[in-house]
N, C-alpha and C positions, 0 to 999 in steps of 0.2 A: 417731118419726123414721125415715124408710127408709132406706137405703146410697144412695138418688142425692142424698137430703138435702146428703150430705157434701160432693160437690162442689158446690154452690152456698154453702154456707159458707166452702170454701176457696175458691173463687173471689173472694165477698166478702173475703176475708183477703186474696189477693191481690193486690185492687185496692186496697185503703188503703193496703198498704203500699209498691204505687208510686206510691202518692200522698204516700207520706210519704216515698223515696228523691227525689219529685222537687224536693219545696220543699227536702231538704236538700240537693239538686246547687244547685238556686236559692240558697242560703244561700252554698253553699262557693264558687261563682262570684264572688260579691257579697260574698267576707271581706274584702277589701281596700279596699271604694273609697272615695272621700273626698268630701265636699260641706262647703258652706260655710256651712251652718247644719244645726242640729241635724232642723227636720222635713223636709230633702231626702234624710238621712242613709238609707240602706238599714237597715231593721230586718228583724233574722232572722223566717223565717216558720214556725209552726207547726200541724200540722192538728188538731184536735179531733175526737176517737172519740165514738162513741156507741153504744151496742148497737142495733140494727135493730128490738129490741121500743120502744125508745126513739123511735125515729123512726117507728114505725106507730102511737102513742099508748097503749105500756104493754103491751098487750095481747100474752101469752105465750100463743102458737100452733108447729105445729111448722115453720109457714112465715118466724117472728120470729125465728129462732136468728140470728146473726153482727154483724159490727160492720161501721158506715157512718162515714163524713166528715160531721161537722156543718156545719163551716166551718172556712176558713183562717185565721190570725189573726195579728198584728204580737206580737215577742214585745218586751213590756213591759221587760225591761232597758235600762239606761240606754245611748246611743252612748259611745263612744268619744271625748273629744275633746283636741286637743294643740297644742300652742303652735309654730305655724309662721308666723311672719311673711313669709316670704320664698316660703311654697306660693303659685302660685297660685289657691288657692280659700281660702283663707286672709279670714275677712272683718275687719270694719275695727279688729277686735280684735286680729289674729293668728293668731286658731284657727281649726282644721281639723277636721270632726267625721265620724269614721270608725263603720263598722256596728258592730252589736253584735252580729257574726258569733262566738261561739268556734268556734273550728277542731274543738277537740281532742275538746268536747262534739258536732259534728257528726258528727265521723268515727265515733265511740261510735255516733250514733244511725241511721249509714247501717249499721255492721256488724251492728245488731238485727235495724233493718228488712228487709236482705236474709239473715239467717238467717230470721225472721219469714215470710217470701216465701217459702225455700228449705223450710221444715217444713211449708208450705201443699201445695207441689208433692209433698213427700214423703207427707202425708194423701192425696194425689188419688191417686200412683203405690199408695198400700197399698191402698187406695177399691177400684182399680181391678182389683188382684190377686185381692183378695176374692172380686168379682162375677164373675172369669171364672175363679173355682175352684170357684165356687157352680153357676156353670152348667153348670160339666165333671162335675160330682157328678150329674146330670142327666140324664145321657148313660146 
């Protein structure tokens, strides 16, 4: 693996992980809203990783180092639902079925991803020290 390897690793690094900042602004937007049945209900969204030897078919080369996005996906927890007869979206039961947004587990997972993001940048700025100390060595 050469030293420009690195940045296309970090690069890869970080793009997943505004890809994973953005479903989780998508999430934090959509913690509150309300529908009137369970499958209109907003479900949190999460992205699925995958190593990049994963997604070229296995094969460990020094061009398969980093991680991709497989797909986005609904997260499987159950919505929210609450006895409001008087909401309007309230259906002919009462209930009101709210995301299955948690807040507290989003804010966690945006503080990772932009650490996550922020140690990519810092891989690139070390990357990049390296190479023009390597070259001054040269001189």
């Amino acid at each position: 693996m050469s030293l420009g390897s690195v940045f296309d690793i970090a690069a890869m690094g970080m793009s997943v992980q505004t890809i994973r900042l953005n479903t989780t602004a998508s999430n934090m937007a959509n913690a509150e809203t309300s529908a009137s049945s369970e499958a209109e209900a907003y479900k949190a969204l999460r992205p699925v990783f995958v190593s990049s030897s994963e997604k070229s078919g296995g094969t460990h080369s020094s061009e398969n180092f980093g991680v991709m996005v497989r797909e986005i996906v609904e997260s499987q927890a159950p919505v929210n639902k609450a006895y409001e007869p008087n909401n309007p979206q309230a259906n002919e039961e009462g209930y009101v079925f709210y995301s299955n947004v948690n807040t507290v587990e989003e804010m966690a997972d945006m503080i990772s991803a932009s650490r996550s993001f922020q140690m990519n940048v810092e891989m690139m700025n070390t990357t990049k020290s390296m190479m023009q100390r390597l070259l001054s060595m040269g001189q």
